[in-house]
C-alpha positions as CSV (number, residue, x, y, z in Angstrom):
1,X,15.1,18.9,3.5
2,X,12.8,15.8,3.8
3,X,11.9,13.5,1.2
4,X,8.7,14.3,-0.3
5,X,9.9,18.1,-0.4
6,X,12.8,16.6,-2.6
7,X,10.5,14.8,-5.1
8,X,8.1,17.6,-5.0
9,X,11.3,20.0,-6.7
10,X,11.8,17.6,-8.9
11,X,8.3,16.0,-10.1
12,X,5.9,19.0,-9.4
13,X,2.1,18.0,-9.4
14,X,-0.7,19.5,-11.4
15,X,-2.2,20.9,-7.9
16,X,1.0,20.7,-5.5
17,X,-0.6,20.1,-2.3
18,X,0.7,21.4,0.8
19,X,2.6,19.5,3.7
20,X,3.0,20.5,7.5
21,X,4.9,18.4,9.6
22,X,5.3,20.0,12.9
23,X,4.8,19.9,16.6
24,X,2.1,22.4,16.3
25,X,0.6,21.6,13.1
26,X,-3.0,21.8,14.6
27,X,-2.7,25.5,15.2
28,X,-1.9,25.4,11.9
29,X,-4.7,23.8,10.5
30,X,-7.1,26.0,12.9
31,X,-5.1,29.2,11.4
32,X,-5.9,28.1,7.5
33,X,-9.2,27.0,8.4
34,X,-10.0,30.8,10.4
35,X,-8.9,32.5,7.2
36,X,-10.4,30.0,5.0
37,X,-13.5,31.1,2.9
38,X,-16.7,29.1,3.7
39,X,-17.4,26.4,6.0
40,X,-15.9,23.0,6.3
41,X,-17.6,19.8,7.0
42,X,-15.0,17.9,9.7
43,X,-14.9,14.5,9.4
44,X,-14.0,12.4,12.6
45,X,-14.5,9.3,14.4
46,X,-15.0,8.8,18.6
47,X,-11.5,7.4,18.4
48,X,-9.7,10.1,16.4
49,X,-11.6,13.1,18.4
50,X,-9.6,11.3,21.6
51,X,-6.5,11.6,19.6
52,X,-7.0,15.2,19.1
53,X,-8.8,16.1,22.2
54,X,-5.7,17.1,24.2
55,X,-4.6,19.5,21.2
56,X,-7.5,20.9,19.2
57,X,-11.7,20.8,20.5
58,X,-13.6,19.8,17.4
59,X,-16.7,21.5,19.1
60,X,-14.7,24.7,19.5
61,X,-14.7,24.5,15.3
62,X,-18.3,23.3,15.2
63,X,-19.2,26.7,17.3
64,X,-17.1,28.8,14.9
65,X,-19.3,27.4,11.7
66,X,-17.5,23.7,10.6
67,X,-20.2,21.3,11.1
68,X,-18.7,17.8,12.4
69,X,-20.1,14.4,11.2
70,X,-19.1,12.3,13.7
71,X,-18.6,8.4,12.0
72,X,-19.2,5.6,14.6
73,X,-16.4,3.9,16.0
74,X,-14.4,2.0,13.5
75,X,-16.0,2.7,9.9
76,X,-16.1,0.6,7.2
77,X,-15.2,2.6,4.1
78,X,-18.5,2.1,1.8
79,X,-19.5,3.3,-1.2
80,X,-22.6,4.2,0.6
81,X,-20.7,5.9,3.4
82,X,-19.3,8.3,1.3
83,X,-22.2,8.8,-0.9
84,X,-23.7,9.7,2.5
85,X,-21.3,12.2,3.5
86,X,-21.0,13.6,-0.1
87,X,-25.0,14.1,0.3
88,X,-24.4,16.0,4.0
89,X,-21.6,18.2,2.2
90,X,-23.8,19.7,-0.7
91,X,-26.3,20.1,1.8
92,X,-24.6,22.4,4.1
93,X,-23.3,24.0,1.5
94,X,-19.6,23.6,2.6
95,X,-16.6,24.3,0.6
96,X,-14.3,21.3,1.9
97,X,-14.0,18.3,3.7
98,X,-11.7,17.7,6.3
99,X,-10.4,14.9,7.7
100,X,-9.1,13.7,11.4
101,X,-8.2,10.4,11.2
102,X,-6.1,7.9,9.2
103,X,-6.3,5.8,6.6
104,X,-9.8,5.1,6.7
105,X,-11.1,8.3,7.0
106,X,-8.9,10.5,4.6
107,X,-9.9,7.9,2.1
108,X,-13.8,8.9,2.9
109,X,-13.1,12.3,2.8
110,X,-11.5,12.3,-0.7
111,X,-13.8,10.0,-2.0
112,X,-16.5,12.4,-0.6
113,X,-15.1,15.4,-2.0
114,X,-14.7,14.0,-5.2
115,X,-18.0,12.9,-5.5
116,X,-19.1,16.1,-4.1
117,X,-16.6,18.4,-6.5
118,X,-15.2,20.0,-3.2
119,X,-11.8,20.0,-1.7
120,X,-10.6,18.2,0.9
121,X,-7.6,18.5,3.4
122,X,-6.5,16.0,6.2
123,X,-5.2,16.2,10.0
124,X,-3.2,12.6,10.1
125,X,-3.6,11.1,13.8
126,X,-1.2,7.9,13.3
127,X,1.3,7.1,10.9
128,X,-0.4,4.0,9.4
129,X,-0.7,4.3,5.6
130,X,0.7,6.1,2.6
131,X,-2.7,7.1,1.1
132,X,-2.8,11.1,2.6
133,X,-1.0,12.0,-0.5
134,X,-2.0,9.1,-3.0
135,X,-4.7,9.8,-5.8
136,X,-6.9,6.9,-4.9
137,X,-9.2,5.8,-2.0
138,X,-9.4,2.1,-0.8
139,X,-13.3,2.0,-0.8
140,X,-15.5,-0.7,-0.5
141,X,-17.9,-1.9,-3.2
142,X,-20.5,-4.7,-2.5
143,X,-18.5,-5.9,0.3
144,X,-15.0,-5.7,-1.5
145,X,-12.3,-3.6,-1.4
146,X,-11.5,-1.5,-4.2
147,X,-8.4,1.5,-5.1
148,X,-10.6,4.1,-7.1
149,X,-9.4,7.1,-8.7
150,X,-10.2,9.8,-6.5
151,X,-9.2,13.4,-5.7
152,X,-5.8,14.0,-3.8
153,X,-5.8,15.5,-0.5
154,X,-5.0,19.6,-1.0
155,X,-3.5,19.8,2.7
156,X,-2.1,17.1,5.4
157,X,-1.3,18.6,8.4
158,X,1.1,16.0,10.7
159,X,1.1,17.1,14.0
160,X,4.3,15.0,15.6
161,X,2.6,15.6,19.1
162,X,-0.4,13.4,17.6
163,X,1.7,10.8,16.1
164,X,3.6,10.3,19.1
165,X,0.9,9.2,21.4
166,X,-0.7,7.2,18.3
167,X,-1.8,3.4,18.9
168,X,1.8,0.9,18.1
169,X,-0.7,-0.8,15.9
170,X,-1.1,1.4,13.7
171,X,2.3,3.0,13.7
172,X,3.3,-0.6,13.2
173,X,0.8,-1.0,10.2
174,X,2.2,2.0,8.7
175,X,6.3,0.5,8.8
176,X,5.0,-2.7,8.0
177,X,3.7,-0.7,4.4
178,X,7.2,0.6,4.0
179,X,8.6,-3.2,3.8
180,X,6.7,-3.9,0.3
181,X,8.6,-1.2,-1.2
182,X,12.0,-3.3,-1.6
183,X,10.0,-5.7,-3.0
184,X,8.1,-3.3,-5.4
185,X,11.3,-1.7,-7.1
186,X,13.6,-4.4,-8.1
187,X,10.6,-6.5,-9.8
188,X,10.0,-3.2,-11.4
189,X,13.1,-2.5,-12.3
190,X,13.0,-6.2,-13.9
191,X,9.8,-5.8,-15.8
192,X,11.1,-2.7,-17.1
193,X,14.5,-4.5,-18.3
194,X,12.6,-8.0,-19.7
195,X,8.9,-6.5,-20.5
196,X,9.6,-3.1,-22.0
197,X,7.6,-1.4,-18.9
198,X,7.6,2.0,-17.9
199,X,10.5,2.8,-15.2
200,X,11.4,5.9,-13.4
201,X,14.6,5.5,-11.9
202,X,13.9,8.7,-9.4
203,X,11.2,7.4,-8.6
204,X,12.1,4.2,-7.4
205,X,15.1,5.7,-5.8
206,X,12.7,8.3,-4.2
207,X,10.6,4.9,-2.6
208,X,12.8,2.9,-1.3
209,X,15.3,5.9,0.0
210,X,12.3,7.1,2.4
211,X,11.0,3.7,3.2
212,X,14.8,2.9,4.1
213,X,14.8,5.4,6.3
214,X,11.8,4.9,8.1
215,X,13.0,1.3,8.8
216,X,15.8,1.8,10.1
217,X,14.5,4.2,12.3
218,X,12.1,1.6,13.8
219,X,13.0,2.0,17.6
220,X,12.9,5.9,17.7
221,X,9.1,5.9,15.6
222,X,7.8,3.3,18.2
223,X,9.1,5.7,21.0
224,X,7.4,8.8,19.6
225,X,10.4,11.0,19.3
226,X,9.8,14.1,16.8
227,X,13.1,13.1,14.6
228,X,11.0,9.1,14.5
229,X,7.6,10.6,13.9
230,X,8.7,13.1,11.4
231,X,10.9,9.9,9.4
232,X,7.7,7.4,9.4
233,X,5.1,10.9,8.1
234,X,7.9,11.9,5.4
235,X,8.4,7.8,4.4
236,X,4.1,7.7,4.0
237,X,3.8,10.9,2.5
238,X,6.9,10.7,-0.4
239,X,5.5,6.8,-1.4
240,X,1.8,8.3,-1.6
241,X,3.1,11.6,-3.6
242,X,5.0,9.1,-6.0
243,X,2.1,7.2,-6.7
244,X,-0.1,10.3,-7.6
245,X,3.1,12.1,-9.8
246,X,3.3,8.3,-11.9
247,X,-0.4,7.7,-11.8
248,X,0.3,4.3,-10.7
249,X,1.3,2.1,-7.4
250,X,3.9,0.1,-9.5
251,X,6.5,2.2,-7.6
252,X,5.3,1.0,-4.1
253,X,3.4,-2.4,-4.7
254,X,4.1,-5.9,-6.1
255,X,3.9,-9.2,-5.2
256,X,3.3,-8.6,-1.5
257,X,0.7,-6.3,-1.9
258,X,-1.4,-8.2,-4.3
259,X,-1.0,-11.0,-1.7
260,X,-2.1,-8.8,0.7
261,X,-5.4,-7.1,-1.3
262,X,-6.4,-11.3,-1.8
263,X,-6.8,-11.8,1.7
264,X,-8.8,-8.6,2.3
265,X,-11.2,-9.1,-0.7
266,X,-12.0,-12.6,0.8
267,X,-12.3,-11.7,4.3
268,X,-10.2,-14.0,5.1
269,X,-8.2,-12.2,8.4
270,X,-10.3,-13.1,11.5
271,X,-7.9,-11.4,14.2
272,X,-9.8,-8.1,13.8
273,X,-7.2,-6.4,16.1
274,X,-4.4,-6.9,13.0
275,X,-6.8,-7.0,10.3
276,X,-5.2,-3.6,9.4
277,X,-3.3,-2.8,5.1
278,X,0.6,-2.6,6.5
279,X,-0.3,-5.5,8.9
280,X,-1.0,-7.8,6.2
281,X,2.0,-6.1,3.6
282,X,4.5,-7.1,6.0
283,X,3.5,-10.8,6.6
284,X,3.2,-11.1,2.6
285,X,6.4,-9.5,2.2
286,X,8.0,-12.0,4.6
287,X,6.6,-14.7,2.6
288,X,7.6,-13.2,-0.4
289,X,11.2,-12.7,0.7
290,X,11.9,-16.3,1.6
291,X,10.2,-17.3,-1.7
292,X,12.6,-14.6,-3.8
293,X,15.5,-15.7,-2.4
294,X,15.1,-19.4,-3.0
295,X,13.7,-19.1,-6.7
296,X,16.9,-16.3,-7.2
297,X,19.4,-19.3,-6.4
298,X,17.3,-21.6,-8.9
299,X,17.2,-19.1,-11.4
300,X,21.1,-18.2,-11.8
301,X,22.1,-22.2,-10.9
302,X,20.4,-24.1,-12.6
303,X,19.7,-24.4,-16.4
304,X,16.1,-23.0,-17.8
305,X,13.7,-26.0,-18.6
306,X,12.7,-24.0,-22.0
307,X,11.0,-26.6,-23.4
308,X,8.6,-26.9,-20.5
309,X,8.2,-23.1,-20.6
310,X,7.0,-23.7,-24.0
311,X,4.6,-26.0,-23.1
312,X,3.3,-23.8,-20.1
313,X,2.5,-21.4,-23.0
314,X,1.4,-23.3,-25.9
315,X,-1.9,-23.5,-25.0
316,X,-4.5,-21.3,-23.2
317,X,-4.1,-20.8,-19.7
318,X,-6.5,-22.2,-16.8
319,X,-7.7,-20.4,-14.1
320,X,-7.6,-21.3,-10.8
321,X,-10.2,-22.0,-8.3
322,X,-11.4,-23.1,-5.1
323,X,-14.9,-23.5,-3.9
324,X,-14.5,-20.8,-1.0
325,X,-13.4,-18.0,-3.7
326,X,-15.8,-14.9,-4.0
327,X,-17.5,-14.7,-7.4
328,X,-15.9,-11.2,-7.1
329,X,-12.6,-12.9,-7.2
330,X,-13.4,-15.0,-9.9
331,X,-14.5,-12.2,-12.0
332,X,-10.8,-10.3,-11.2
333,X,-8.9,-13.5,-11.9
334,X,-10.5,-13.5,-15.2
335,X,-10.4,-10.0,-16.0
336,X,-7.0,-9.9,-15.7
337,X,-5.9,-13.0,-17.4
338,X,-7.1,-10.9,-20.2
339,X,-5.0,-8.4,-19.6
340,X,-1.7,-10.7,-19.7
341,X,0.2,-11.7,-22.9
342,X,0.2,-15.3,-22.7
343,X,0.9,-15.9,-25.9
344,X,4.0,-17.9,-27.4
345,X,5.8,-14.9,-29.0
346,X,4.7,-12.8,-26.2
347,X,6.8,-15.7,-24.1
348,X,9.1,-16.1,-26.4
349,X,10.4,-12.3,-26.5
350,X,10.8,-12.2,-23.0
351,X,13.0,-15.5,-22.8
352,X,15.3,-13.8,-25.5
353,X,16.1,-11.1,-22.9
354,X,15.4,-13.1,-19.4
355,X,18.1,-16.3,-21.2
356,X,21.2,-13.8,-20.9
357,X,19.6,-11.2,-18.0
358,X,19.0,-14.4,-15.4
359,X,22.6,-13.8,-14.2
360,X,22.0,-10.3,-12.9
361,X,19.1,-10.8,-11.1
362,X,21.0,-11.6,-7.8
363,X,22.5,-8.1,-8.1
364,X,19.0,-6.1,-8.9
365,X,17.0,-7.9,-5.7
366,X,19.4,-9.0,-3.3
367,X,19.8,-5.7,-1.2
368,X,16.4,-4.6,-1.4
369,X,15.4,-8.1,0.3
370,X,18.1,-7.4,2.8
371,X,16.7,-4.2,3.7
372,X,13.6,-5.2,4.0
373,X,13.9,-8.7,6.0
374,X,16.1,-6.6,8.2
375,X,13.2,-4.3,8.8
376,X,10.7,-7.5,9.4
377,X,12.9,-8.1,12.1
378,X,13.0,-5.3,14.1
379,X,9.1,-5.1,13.6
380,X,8.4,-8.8,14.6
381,X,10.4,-8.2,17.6
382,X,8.4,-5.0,18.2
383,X,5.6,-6.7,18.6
384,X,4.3,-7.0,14.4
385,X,2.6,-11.0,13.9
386,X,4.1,-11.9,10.5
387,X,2.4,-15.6,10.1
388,X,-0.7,-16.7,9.2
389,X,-1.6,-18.3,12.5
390,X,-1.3,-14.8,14.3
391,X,-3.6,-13.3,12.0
392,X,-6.3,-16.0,12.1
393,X,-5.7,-16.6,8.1
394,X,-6.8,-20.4,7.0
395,X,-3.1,-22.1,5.7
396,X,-4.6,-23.4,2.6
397,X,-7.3,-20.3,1.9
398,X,-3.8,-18.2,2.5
399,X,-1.8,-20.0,0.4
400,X,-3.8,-19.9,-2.4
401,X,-3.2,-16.0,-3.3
402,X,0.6,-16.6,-3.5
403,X,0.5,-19.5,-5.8
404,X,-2.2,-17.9,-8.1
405,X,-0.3,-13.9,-8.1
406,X,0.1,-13.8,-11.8
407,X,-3.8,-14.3,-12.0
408,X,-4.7,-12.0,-9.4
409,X,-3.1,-8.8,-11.0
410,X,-1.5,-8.1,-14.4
411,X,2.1,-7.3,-13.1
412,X,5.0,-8.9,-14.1
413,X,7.0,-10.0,-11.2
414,X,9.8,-12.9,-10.2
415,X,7.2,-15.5,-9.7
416,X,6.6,-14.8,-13.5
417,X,10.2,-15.0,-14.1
418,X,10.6,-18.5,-12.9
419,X,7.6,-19.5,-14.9
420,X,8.8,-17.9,-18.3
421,X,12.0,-20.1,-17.5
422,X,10.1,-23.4,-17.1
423,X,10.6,-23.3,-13.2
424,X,6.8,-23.3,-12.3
425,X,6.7,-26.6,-10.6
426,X,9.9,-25.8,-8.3
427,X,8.5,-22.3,-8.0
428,X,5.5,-23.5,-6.4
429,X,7.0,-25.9,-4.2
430,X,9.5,-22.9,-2.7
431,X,6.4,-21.0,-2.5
432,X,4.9,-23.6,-0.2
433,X,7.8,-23.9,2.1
434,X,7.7,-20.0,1.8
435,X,4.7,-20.3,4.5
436,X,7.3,-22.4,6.7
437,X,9.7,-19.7,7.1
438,X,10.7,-18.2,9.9
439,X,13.5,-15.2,11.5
């Protein structure tokens, strides 16, 4: 039994939606759509009709009554986009949208079929992302990306013939995803042990026991074999399906992936051939790893400077800036400094567990890094650019997001641990050599 059928036995959904993973899931789809009442509105793009084209003839459904709106070639997920093909659903009257594509366009078509009160299914084309299954949509909104509540996807259909002939990219993109998730849980676990925070232990187990899997399956997903393709769809779909059950990404994002959404809202990736979510997950998550491990061994050897912690929280915090950031950025870091309790009892309650808990931290992170930094490996030598250079990110600019984490997201992490302990001056100079590392 896979993994997301698992987690679906044990953490039903309000609307349990249904999962094919199959060689000949696109006869499937054409079944369910044949016996389905009303028409469809199929959503495509020139690229993800050649996916298809050798399995399943889009005009073939658009003769039978399914309309197509064919997106131009590489999309940019807008708010107006999908107000535009919310308009063209209620128009011709359709009951659902589907999807051919990947990350990009399943998050238009459930953005669009929320807005447009309809359903909405998917036919996944590469392996690239875990949101098929999640209840959000990475959208943009005046020119920034944002995760917005949306309505989940009622049927993904994963035909392994498709994701076999898939472009490595994106099948790269999609295990570079999986590599956040061993950071994710054990700063989770963490919070949950020094901040009081909400922490499913199935959960967590349910992550990183798919995402384990995928990864160590890298060679036989890159090769297309069915047992491969059916590991990296299962891995994707259980992380998304965990995020919708919890109502929250805690599960499958931390550190790296704030990292990661701070170089996509400031444009800040100029090799447009990489500029792609699991891309950019996996080259934070390498930086995060070398930074973990480093502030781990300061942590349990070295006495905490409380009385500089103190200081760090005696008075209110500054924000950082830089004359490049977005005044959308500047608004976030803000916003969420709000969010944070920076106060000195705030600080001092988590010192009075972090003091005698510092000791164990080795034993909560260490073989989740080593998972994952095994992982980085085999995609790095797969083909995957994990530094800065590769992906035509500014040092400095790209630098900035991993010194400035706790302001870019209200989510207790390690960096925060090291700064609750008095460590932030050390912290940031690891974090620096961080962007030095290499396998």
């Amino acid at each position: 039994m896979s993994y997301y059928q698992r987690y679906l036995e044990v953490h039903p959904l309000d609307v349990c939606p249904e999962i094919l993973i199959s060689s000949d899931a696109v006869l499937h789809l054409q079944r369910k759509l044949s016996e389905s009442a009303g028409p469809s509105l199929i959503l495509l793009d020139p690229d993800t009709e050649k996916a298809v084209s050798a399995y399943l003839n889009p005009g073939d459904l658009e003769t039978r009554g399914d309309p197509l709106y064919r997106l131009p070639a590489n999309p940019l997920p807008s708010l107006e986009l999908v107000k535009e093909i919310a308009r063209e659903a209620e128009e011709r009257k359709v009951k659902r949208i589907v999807g051919i594509g990947s990350g990009v366009i399943s998050d238009c078509a459930k953005q669009a079929a929320f807005e447009a009160g309809i359903d909405n299914w998917c036919l996944m084309t590469a392996a690239s992302v875990d949101a098929f299954t999640s209840g959000t949509a990475a959208i943009r909104v005046e020119g920034y990306h944002e995760s917005l509540p949306t309505r989940p996807t009622e049927a993904v259909f994963c035909d392994l013939r498709i994701l076999a002939e898939a472009p490595r990219r994106l099948t790269l993109s999609g295990l570079g995803d999986m590599a956040g998730k061993f950071i994710a849980v054990p700063d989770w676990r963490m919070s949950s042990m020094v901040t009081g925070e909400f922490f499913n232990e199935d959960a967590a187990n349910f992550a990183s026991g798919s995402a384990s899997l995928a990864l160590r399956d890298i060679d036989s997903i890159l090769s297309g074999s069915e047992r491969g393709c059916t590991n990296a769809a299962d891995a994707l779909l259980t992380s998304g399906l965990i995020m919708q059950s919890l109502k929250s990404s805690r599960p499958a994002s931390s550190t790296e992936h704030i990292l990661a959404h701070f170089w996509e809202m400031e444009h800040l990736v100029k090799n447009r051939e990489w500029d792609l979510h699991g891309v950019l997950v996996a080259a934070a998550s390498r930086f995060v790893i070398s930074a973990y491990r480093e502030i781990l061994a300061l942590i349990t050897g070295s006495d905490p400077n409380l009385e500089r912690a103190r200081q760090l929280f005696a008075g209110a915090a500054a924000l950082p800036d830089a004359p490049w950031l977005s005044e959308k950025t500047r608004i976030k870091l803000a916003r969420e400094l709000k969010e944070r309790d920076n106060s000195p009892q705030g600080h001092a309650n988590r010192v009075e567990k972090l003091v005698p808990l510092r000791y164990e931290l080795k034993n909560i992170y260490t073989s989740f890094l080593d998972t994952a930094e095994e992982g980085l490996e085999g995609l790095y030598k797969a083909g995957l650019p994990l530094d800065l250079g590769s992906l035509g990110i500014d040092r400095e600019r790209g630098r900035f997001g991993l010194n400035n984490v706790r302001f870019l997201r209200n989510r207790y992490t390690l960096l925060d641990v090291a700064r609750d302990l008095g460590f932030d001056r050390e912290a940031e100079e690891i974090i620096n050599r961080a962007y030095d590392s290499s396998f």
